[in-house]
C-alpha positions in Angstrom: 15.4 6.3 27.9 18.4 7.2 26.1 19.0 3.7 24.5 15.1 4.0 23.3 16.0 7.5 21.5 19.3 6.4 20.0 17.3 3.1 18.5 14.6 5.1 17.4 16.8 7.6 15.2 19.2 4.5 13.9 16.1 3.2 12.9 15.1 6.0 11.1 18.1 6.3 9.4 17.8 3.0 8.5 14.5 3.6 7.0 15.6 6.3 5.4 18.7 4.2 3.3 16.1 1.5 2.8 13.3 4.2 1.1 16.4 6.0 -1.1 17.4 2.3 -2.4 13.8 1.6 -3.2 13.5 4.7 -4.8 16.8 4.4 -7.0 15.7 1.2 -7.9 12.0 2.0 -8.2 11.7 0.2 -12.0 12.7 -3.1 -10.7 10.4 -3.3 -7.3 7.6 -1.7 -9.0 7.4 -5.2 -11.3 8.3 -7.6 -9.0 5.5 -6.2 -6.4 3.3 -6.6 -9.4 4.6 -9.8 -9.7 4.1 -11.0 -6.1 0.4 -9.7 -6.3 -0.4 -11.3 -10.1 1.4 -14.5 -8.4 -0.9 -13.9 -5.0 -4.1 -13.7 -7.1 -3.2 -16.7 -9.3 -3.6 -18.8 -6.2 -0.2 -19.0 -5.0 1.4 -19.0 -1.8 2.9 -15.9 -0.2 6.8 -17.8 -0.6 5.7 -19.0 -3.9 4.4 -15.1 -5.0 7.9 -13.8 -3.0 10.3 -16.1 -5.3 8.0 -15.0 -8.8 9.0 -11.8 -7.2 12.4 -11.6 -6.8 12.5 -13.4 -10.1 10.9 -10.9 -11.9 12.6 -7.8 -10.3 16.3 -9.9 -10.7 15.3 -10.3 -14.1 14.3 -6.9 -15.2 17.2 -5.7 -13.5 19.8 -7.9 -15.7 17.7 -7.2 -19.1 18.5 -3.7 -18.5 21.8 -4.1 -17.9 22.0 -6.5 -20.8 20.5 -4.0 -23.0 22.4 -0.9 -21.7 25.5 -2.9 -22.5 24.3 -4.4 -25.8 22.8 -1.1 -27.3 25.5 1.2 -29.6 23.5 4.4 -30.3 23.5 6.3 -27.4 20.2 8.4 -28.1 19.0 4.2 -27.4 21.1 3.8 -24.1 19.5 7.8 -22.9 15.9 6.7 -23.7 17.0 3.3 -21.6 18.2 5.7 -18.8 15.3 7.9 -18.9 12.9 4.8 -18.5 14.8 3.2 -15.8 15.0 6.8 -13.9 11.6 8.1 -14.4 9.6 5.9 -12.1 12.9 6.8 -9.6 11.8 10.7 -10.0 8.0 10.0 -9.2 9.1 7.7 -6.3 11.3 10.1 -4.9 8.6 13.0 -5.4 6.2 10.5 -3.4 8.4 9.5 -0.8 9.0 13.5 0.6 5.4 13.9 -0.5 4.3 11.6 1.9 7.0 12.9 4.7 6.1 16.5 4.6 2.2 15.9 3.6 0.8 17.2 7.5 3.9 19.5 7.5 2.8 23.3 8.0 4.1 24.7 4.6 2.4 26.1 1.9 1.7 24.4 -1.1 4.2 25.9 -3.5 6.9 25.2 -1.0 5.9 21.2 0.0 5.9 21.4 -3.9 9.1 22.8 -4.3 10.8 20.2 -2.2 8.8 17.4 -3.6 9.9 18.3 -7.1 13.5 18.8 -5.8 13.5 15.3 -4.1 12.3 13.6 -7.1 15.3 15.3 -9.1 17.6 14.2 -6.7 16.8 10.4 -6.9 16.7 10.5 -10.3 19.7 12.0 -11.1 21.1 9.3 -8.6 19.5 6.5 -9.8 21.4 7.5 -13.7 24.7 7.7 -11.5 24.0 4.5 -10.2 23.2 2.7 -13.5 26.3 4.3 -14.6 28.7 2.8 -12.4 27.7 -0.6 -12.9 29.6 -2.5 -14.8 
């Protein structure tokens, strides 16, 4: 029993490293899952639609980096930041949302946390795009 409980919270943990990546990097799998699914509905195959995918999210990645790296005026490279990191903050606020959703809490509280989740993995998703170089 004890091997099935220490699986089940690696596992979790897991899950949990997997959802904060996706989140941080919410910009890039949002398009290429909307890739994969135009790709899908186009009529091609599911490793077809997967490549398109990685394609597209590989791509946008490197345009913004491209672009944070090209751009001089900084108010440019902030409204880059701030469009890379907003869908992070709503994917952040989703992911808790959808954690604490049957919790027994009251609204202003599951809100409060929400709100603070979706800070946090914003403001590490700009942390992230900073270091990278």
């Amino acid at each position: 029993m004890t091997p099935i409980i220490l699986l089940a919270v690696a596992l979790s943990g897991a899950m949990c490293v997997l959802a904060f990546a996706l989140a941080t990097h919410a910009l890039p799998f949002m398009l290429g899952l909307g890739a994969f699914s135009f790709a899908r509905a186009c009529g091609a195959g599911v490793m077809v639609a997967g490549i398109v995918a990685i394609a597209a999210a590989a791509l946008s990645f490197t345009l913004f980096v491209y672009l944070r790296e090209v751009l001089r005026s900084s108010i440019a490279k902030l409204v880059l930041i701030v469009a890379y990191a907003a869908p992070a903050a709503v994917a952040g606020y989703s992911l808790l949302h959808g954690v604490i959703g049957p919790a027994p809490l009251s609204e202003p509280v599951k809100t409060f946390f929400c709100v603070a989740s979706g800070t946090f993995v914003a403001v590490a998703a700009v942390l992230r795009l900073s270091a990278i170089k």
